[in-house]
C-alpha positions as CSV (number, residue, x, y, z in Angstrom):
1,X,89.7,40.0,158.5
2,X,92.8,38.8,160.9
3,X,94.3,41.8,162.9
4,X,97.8,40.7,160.7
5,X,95.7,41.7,157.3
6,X,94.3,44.7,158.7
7,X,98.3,45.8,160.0
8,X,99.9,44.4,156.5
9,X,97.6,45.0,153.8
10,X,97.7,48.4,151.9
11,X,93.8,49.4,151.3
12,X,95.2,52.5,149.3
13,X,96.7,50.6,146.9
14,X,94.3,48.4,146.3
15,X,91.7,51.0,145.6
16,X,94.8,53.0,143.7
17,X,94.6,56.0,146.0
18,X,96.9,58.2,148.0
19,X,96.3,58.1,151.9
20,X,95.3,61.7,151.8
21,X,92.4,60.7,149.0
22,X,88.8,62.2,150.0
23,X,86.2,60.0,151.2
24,X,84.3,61.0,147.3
25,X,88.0,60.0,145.5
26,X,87.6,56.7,147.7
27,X,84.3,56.2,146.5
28,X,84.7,56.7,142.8
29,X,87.8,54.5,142.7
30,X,85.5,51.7,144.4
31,X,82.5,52.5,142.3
32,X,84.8,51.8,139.1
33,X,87.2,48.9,140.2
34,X,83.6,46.6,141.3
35,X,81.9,47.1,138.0
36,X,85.2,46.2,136.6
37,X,85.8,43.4,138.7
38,X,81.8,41.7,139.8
39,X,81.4,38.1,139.4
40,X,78.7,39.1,137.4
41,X,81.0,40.7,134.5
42,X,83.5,38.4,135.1
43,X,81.9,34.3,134.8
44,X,83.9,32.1,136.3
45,X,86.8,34.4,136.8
46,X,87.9,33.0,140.1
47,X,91.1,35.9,139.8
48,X,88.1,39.0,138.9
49,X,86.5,37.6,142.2
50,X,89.4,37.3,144.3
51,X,89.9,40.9,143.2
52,X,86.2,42.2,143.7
53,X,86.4,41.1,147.5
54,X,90.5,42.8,148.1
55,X,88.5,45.6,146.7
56,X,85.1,45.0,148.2
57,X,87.4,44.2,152.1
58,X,89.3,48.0,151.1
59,X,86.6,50.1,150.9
60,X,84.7,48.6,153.9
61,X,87.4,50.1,156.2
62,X,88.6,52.8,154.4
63,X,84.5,54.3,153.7
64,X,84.0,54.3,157.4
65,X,85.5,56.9,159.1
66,X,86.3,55.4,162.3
67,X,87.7,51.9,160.7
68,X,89.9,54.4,158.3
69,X,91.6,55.8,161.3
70,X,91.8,53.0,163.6
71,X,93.8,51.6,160.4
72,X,95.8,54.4,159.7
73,X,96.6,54.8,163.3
74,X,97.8,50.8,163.3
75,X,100.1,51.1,160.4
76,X,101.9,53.9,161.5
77,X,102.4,52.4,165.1
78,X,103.1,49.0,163.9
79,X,103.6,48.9,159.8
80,X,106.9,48.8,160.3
81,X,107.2,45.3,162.0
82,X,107.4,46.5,165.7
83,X,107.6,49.3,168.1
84,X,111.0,50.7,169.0
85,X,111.4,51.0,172.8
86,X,114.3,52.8,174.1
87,X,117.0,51.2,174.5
88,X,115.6,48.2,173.3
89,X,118.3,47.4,170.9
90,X,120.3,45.2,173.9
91,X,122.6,47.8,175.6
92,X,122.4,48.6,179.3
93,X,119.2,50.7,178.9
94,X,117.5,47.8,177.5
95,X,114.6,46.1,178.9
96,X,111.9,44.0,178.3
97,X,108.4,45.2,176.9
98,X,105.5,42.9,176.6
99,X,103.1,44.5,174.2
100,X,100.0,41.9,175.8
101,X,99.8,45.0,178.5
102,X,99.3,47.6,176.0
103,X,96.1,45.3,174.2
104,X,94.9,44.1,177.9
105,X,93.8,48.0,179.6
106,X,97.2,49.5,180.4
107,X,95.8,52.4,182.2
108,X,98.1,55.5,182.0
109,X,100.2,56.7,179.5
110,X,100.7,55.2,176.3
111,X,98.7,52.1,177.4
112,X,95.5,53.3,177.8
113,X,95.7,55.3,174.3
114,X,96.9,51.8,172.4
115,X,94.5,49.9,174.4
116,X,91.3,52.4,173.2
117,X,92.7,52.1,169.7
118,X,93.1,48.8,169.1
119,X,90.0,47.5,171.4
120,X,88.2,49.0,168.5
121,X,90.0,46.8,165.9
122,X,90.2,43.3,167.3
123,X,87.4,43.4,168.9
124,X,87.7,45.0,172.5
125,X,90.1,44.3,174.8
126,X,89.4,41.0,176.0
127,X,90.2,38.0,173.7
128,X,86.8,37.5,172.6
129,X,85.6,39.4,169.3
130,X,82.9,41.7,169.8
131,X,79.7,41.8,167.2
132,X,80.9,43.9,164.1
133,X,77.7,46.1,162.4
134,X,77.9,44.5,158.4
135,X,79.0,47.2,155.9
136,X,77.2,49.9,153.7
137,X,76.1,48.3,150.2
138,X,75.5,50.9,147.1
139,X,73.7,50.6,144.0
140,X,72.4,51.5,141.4
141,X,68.8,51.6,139.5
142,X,66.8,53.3,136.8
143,X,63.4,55.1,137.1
144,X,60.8,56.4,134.4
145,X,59.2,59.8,135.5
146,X,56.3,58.7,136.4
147,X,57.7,55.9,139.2
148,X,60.3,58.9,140.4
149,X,57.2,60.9,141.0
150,X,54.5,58.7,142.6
151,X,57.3,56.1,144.1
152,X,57.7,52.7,143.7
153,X,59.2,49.1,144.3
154,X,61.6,48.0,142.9
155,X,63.9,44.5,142.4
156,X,67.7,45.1,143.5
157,X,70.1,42.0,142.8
158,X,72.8,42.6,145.3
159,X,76.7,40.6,145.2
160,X,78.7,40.1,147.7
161,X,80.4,38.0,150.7
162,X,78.7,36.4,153.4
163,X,78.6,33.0,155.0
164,X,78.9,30.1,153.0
165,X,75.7,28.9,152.1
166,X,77.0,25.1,151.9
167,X,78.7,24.7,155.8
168,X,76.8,28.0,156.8
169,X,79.5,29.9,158.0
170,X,81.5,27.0,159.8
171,X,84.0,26.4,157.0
172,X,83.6,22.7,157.9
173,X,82.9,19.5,155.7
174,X,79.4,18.3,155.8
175,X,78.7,16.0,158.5
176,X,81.8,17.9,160.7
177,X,82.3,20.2,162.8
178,X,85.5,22.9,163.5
179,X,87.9,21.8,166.9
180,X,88.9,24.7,169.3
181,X,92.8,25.6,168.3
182,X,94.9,23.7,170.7
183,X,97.3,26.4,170.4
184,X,95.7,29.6,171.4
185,X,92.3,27.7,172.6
186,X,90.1,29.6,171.3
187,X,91.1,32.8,171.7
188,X,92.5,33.9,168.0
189,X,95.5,35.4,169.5
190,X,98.8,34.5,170.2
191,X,101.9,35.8,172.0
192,X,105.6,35.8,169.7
193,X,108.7,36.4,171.4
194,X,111.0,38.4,169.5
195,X,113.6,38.7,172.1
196,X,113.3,41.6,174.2
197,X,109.7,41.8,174.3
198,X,106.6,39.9,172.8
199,X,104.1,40.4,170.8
200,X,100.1,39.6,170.7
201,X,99.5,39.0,166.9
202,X,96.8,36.3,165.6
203,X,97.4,32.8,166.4
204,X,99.3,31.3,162.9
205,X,97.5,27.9,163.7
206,X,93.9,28.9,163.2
207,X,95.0,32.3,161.4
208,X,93.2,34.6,164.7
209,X,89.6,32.5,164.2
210,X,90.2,30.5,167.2
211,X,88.7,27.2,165.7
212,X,90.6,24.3,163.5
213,X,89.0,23.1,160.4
214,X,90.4,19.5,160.0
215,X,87.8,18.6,156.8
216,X,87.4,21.7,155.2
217,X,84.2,22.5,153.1
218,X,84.5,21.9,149.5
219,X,82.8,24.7,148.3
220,X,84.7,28.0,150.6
221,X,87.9,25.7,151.1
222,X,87.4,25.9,154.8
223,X,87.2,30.5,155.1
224,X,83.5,29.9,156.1
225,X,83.1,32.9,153.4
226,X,81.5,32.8,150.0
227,X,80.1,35.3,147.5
228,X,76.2,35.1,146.9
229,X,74.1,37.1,145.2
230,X,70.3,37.8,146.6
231,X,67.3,40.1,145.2
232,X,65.6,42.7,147.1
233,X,62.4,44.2,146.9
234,X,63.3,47.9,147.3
235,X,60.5,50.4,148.2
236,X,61.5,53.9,146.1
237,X,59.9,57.2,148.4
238,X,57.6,59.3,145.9
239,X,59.2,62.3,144.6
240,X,63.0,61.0,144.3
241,X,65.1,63.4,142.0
242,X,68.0,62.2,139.8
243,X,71.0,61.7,141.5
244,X,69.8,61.4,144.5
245,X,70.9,58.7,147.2
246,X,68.6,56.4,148.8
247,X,69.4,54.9,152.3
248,X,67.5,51.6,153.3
249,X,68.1,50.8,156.6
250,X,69.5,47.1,157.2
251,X,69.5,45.9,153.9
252,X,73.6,46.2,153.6
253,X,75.6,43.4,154.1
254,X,75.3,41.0,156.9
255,X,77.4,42.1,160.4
256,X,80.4,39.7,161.8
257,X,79.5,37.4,164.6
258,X,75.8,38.8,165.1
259,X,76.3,42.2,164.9
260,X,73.5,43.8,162.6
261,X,73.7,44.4,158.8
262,X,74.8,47.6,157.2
263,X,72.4,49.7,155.5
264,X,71.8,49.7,151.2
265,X,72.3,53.0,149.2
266,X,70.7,53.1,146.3
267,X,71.7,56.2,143.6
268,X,68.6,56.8,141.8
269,X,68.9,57.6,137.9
270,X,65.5,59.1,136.6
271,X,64.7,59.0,132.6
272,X,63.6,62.4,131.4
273,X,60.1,63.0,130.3
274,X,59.1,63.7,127.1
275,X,57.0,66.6,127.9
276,X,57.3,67.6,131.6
277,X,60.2,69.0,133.4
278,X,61.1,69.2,136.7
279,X,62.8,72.0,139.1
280,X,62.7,70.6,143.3
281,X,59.2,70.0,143.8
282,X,57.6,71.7,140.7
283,X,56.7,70.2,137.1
284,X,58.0,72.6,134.5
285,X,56.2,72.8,130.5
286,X,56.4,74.8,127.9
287,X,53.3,75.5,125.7
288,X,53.4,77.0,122.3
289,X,50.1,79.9,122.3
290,X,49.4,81.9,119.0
291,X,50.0,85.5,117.9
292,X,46.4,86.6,118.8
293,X,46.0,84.6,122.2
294,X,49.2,86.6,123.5
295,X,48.1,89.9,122.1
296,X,44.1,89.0,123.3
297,X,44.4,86.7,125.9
298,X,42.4,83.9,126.3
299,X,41.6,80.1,127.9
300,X,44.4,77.3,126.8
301,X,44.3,73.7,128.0
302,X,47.6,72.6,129.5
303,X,48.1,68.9,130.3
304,X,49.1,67.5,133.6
305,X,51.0,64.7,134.9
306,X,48.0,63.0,136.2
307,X,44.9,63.6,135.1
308,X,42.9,65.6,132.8
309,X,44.0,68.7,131.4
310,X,43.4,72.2,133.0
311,X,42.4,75.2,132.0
312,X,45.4,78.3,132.0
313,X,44.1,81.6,131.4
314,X,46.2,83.9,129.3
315,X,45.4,87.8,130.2
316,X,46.1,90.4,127.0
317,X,49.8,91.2,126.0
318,X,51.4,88.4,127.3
319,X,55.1,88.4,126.2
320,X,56.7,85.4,125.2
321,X,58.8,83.6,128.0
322,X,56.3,84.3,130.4
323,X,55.7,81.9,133.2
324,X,52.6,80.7,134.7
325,X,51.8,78.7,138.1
326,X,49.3,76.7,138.1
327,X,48.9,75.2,141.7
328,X,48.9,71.8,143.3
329,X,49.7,70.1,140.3
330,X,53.7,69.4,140.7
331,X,55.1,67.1,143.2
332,X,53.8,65.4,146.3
333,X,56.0,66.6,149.2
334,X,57.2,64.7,152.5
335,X,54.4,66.6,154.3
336,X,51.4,65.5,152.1
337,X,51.2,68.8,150.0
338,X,52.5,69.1,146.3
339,X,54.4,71.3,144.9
340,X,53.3,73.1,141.4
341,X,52.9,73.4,137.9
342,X,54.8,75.9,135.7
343,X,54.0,77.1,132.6
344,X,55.9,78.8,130.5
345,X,54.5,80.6,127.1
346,X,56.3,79.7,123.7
347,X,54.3,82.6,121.0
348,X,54.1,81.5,117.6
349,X,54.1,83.3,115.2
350,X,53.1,82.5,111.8
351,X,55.5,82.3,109.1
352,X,53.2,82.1,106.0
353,X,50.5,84.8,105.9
354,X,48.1,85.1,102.9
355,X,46.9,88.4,101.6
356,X,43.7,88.9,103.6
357,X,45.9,87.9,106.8
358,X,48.8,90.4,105.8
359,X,46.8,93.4,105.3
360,X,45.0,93.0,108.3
361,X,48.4,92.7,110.1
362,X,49.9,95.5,108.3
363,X,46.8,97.4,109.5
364,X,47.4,96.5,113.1
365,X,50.9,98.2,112.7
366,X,49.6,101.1,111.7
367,X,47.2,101.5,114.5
368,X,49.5,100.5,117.4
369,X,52.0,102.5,115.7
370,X,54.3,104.6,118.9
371,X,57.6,105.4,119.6
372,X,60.6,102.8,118.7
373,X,61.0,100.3,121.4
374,X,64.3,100.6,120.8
375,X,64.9,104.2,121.4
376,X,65.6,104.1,125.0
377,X,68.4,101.1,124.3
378,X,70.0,102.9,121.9
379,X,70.3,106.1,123.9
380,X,71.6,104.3,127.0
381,X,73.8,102.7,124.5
382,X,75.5,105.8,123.2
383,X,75.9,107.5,126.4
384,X,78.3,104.7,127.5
């Protein structure tokens, strides 16, 4: 990216934003307009890819803090095709500016501030581009329970633009190599004289990369740049939750003149399980126990993740809803130790009872016969 695309080009717009968008708005317009526009969706759409890497070049600056206000700093200083100096319109205040000071360490004033800001766009304040880090990647894959519990690896297919595989990054022909631009030699920049004062912008020969392409390569058309697409083996941590966002340090996209890559993030979508639940480290179930194991109490097996069953003991007059932990059985935490299992007790009760059964129940009422459990609702009902 030339220092005249990063002062011209409207990143807002191209991710259909307003400047004062959230760095989550930013995000969800990216997240939409690249599935829209990937190669991947869009075979031999040379427009779709043209669009994926405006899109792809956008949200690079305006996801990173720092880039987004370096750039927002720029346009407003120099959007408007200059900087007005006073009196610079040719009357008998006028003078003549050279903006060269302000990008070469002016060091009071006005100078120093434009120097520190734009030293961090085009590279530092000498002529020579520093190493820029590659950026943040994110993703997308799908887990069963199981993997989301215990962890595991995963193949990631990633898109996007990096050197040209073909002339590996020189832009170049094979068999040829780039010149040094006899105009700015080698420097990328160039000074333009407007009249009363001149400006640094990047050299319009070599468009700010300081090298000449005479034979360009046949398969970038001389950028050096290319999309590519490359698989990754992605290592999942156990005991990932839905939703959650998975960074994996330098696999991003590869940094600008060897600066090191960015780092991938990888949003993690976890299947439900048919049986088992889950709340932070904890399995949940619910277990379905008969009329006469909540009223007596007894020994239920309750299956487990892993494993065989285990044994959940049910004391007398257990009321349905209840919820039992069982203990070590959940999740396996960052520090080695697992979380639990809860149980929670669904009674059944029986909706066809034959006669022996009935009278027997209709005995039972008899003897446990008390007060209305009700009473007390209904009296705190009518006092209000």
């Amino acid at each position: 990216m030339s220092t005249k695309d990063f002062l011209e080009k409207d990143y807002y717009k191209v991710l259909g934003v307003s400047k004062n968008a959230t760095a989550d708005d930013i995000k969800k317009s990216y997240r939409k307009l690249a599935r829209k526009y990937h190669p991947d969706a869009n075979k031999g759409d040379a427009s779709a890819e043209e669009r994926f890497k405006e899109i792809s070049e956008a949200y690079n600056v305006l996801s990173d803090t720092k880039r987004r206000k370096e750039y927002d700093e720029a346009r407003s200083l120099f959007g408007g095709g200059g900087v007005r100096m006073p009196g610079s319109g040719g009357g008998a205040g006028g003078y003549t500016f050279d903006l060269g000071d302000l990008f070469g360490g002016g060091t009071s004033g006005t100078g120093g501030r434009l120097g520190d800001l734009l030293g961090g766009m085009f590279g530092g304040r000498s002529t020579q581009a520093r190493p820029r880090r590659g950026a943040d990647i994110e993703t997308e894959t799908s887990l069963s329970f199981s993997d989301a519990i215990d962890g595991t690896t995963v193949p990631l297919q990633l898109a996007g633009e990096g050197p040209c595989r073909v002339c590996l990054g020189t832009g170049a022909k094979a068999g040829t190599t780039p010149r040094v631009c006899p105009t700015c030699q080698g420097t990328g920049q160039a000074s333009r004289n407007l009249g009363s004062f001149a400006f640094s912008e990047p050299c319009r020969t070599c468009r700010g990369r300081g090298l000449v392409v005479d034979d360009p390569c046949p398969a970038c058309k001389g950028s050096g740049r290319a999309m590519s697409t490359r698989t990754i083996q992605a290592r999942i941590p156990a005991g990932v939750d839905n939703g959650q966002l998975i960074k994996l340090k330098g696999k991003g996209a590869p940094g600008e003149r060897g600066g090191p890559p960015g780092d991938l993030l990888v949003r993690v979508h976890v299947a439900p399980h048919p049986v088992f639940g889950r709340s932070g480290p904890n399995l949940t179930l619910t277990i379905p126990v008969t009329f006469p194991e909540a009223a007596l109490g007894g020994e239920v097996k309750v299956p487990s993740l892993r494993g065989a069953p285990v044994s959940l003991k049910i004391p007398p007059g257990t009321p349905n809803g209840r919820t039992f932990r069982v203990r070590g059985k959940g999740i396996r935490k960052k520090d080695g130790t697992y979380g639990d299992l809860l149980v929670t007790v669904n009674v059944q009760v029986p909706k066809d009872l034959g006669g022996e059964a009935k009278d027997a129940l209709e005995n039972f009422r008899k003897l446990t016969a008390g007060p209305d459990p009700r009473d007390d609702l209904l009296r705190r009902a009518a006092a209000r």
